[in-house]
KELUMDREN-837533 format. One line per field, with one value per atom (N, C-alpha, C): residue number from 0; residue in one letter; chain; atom name; x, y, z. Coordinates in steps of 0.1 Angstrom, whole numbers, plus 5000, padded with zeros to 4 digits. Each point is the difference from the previous one (the first is absolute). Example, Ala and Ser with C-alpha at 12.3 -4.5 7.8 and 13.67 -1.06 7.14 Angstrom:
% residues 2
pos (0	0	0	1	1	1)
code (a	a	a	s	s	s)
unit (A	A	A	A	A	A)
site (N	CA	C	N	CA	C)
px (5132	4991	5009	4996	5009	4992)
py (4943	5012	5012	5011	5011	5011)
pz (5078	5000	5000	4993	5000	5008)
//
This chain:
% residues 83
pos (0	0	0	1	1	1	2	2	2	3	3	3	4	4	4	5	5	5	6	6	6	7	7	7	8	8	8	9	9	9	10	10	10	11	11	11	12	12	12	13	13	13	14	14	14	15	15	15	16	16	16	17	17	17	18	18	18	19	19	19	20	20	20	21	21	21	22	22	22	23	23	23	24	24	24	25	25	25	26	26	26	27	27	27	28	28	28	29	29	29	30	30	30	31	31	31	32	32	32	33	33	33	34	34	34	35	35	35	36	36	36	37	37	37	38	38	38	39	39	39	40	40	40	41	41	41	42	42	42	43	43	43	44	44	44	45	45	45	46	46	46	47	47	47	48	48	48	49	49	49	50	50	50	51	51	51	52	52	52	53	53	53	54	54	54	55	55	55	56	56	56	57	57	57	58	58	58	59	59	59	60	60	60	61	61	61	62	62	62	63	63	63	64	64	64	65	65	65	66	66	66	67	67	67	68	68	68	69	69	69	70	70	70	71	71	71	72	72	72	73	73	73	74	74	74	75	75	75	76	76	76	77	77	77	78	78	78	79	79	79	80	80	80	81	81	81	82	82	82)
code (x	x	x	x	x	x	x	x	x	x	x	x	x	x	x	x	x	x	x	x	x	x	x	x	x	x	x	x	x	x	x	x	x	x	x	x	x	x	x	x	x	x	x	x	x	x	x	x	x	x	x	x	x	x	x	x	x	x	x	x	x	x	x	x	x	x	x	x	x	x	x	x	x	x	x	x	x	x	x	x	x	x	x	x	x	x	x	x	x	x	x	x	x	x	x	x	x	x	x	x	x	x	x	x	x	x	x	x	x	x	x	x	x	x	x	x	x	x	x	x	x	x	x	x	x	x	x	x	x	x	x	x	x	x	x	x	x	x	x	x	x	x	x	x	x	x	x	x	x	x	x	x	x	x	x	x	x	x	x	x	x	x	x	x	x	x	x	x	x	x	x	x	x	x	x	x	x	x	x	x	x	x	x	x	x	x	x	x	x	x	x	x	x	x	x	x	x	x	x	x	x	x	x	x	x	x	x	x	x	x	x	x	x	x	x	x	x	x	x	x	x	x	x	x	x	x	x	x	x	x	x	x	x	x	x	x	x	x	x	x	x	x	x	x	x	x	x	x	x)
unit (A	A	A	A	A	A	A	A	A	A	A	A	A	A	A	A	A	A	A	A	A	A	A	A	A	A	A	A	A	A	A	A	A	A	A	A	A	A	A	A	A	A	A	A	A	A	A	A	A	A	A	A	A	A	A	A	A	A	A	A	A	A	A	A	A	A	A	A	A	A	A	A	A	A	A	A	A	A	A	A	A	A	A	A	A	A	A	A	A	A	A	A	A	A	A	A	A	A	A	A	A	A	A	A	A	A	A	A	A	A	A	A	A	A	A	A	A	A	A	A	A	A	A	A	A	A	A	A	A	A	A	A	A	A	A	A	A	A	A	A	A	A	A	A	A	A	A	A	A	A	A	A	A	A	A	A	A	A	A	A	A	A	A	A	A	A	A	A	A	A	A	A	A	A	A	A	A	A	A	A	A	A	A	A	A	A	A	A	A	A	A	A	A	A	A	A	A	A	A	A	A	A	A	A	A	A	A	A	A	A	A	A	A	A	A	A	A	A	A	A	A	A	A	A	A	A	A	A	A	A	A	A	A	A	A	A	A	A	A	A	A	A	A	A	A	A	A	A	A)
site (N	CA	C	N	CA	C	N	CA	C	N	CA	C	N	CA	C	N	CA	C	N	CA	C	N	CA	C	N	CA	C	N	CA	C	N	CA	C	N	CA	C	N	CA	C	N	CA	C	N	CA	C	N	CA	C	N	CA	C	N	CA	C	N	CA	C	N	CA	C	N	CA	C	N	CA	C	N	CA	C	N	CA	C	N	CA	C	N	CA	C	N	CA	C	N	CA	C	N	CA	C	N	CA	C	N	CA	C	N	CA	C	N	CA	C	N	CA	C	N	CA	C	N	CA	C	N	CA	C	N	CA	C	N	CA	C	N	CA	C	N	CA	C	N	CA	C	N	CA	C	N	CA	C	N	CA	C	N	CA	C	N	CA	C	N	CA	C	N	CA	C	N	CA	C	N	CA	C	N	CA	C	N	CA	C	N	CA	C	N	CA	C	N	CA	C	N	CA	C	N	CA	C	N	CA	C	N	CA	C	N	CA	C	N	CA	C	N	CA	C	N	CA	C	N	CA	C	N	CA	C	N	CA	C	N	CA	C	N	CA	C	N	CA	C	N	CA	C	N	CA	C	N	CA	C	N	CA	C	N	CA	C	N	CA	C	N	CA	C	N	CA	C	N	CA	C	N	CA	C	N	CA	C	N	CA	C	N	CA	C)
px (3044	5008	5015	5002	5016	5009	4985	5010	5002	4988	5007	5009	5004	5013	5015	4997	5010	5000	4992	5005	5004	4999	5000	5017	5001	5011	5015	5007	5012	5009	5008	5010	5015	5010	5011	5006	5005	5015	5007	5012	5014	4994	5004	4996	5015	5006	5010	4994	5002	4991	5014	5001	5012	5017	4999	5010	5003	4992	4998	4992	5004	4992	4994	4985	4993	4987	4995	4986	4986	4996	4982	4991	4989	4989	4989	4991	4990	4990	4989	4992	5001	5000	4998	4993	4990	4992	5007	5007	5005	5018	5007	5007	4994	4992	4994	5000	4989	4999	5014	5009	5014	5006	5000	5010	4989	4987	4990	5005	4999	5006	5010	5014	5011	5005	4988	5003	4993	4988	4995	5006	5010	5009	5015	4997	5013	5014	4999	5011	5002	5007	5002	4991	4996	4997	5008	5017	5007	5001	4996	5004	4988	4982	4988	5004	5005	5003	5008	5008	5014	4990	4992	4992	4991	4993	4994	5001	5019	5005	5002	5007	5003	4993	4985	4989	4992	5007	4994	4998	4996	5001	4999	4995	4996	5013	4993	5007	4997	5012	4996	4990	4998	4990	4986	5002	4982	5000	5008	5002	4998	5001	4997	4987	4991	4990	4989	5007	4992	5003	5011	5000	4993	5000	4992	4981	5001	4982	4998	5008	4997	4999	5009	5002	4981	4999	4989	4988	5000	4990	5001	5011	4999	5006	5003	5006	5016	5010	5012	5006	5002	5010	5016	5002	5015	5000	4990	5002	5003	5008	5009	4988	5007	4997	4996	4992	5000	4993	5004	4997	5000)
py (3937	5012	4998	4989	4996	4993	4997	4994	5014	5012	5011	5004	5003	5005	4992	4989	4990	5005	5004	4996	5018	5010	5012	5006	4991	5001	5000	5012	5000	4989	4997	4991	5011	4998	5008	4986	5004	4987	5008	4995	5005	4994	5009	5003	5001	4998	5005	5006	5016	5005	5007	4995	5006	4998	4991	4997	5002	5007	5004	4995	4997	4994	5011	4995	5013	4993	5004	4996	5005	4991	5005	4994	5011	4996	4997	4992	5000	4987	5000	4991	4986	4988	4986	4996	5008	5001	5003	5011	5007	4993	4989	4996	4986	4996	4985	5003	5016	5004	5000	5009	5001	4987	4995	4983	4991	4997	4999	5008	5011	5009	4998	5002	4991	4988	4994	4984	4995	5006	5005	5004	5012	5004	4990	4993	4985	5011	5009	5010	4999	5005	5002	5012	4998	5009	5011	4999	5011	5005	4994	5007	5007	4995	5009	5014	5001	5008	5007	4998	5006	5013	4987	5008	5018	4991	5011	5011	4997	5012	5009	4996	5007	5010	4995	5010	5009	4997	5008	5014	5008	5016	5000	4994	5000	4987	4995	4994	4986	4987	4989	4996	4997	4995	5000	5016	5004	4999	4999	4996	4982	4997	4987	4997	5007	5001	4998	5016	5002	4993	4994	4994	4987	4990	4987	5002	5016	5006	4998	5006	5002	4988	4992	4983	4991	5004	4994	5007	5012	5004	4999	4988	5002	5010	5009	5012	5002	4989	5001	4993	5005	4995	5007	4999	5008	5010	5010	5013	5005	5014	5007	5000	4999	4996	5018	5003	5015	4999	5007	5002	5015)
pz (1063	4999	5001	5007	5006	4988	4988	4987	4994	4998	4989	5005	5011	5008	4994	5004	4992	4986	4995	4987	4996	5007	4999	5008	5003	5009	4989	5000	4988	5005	4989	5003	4993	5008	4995	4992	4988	4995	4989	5000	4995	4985	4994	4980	4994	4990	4996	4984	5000	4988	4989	4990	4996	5008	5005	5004	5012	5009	5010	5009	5013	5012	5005	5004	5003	5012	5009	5004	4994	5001	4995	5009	5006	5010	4988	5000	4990	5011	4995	5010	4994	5005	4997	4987	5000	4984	4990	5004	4987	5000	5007	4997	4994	5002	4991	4990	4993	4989	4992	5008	4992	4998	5003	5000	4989	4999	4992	4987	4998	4987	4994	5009	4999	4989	5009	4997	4986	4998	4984	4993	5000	4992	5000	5007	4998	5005	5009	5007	5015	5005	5015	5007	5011	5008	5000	4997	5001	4984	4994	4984	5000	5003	4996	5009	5018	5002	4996	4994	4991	4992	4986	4994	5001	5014	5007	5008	5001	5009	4988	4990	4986	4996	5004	4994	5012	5009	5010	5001	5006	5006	5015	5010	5013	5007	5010	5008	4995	5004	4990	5005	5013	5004	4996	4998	4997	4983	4990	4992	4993	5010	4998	5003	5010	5006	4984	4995	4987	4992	4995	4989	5001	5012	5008	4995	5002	5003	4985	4994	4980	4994	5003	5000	5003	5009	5004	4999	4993	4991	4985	4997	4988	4989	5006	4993	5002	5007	4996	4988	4994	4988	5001	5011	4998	4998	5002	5000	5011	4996	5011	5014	5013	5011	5006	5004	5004	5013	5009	5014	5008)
//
């Protein structure tokens, strides 16, 4: 139980999205996923976030949440991010 905790447990880190320094809480999973994504797209962590704030409606965090979720079901291609 004391590993899903660990791995459920948010991490806060500084993002710069559009030019702008910002924090984002997201869990350890879903920062591997992002930086994994990233790094496939031959981009920065701060440019896919850029991307994703662009297309947001909600808050970035949970934005990122979804677009990571769509991603790993297969069903992200860059479509607008909705939350």
């Amino acid at each position: 139980m004391e590993n899903l905790e660990l791995k459920l447990a948010s991490k806060k880190r500084s993002v710069v999205a559009a030019g702008h320094r910002t924090s984002v809480t997201l869990e350890p999973v879903l920062w591997s996923e992002l930086r994994s994504m990233a790094a496939t797209r031959r981009i920065s962590v701060n440019d896919l976030v850029t991307r994703i704030d662009r297309q947001r409606n909600g808050s970035l965090s949970s934005a990122i949440r979804v677009y990571v979720l769509q991603h790993m079901r297969g069903l992200q291609k860059d479509a607008p991010v909705t939350t």
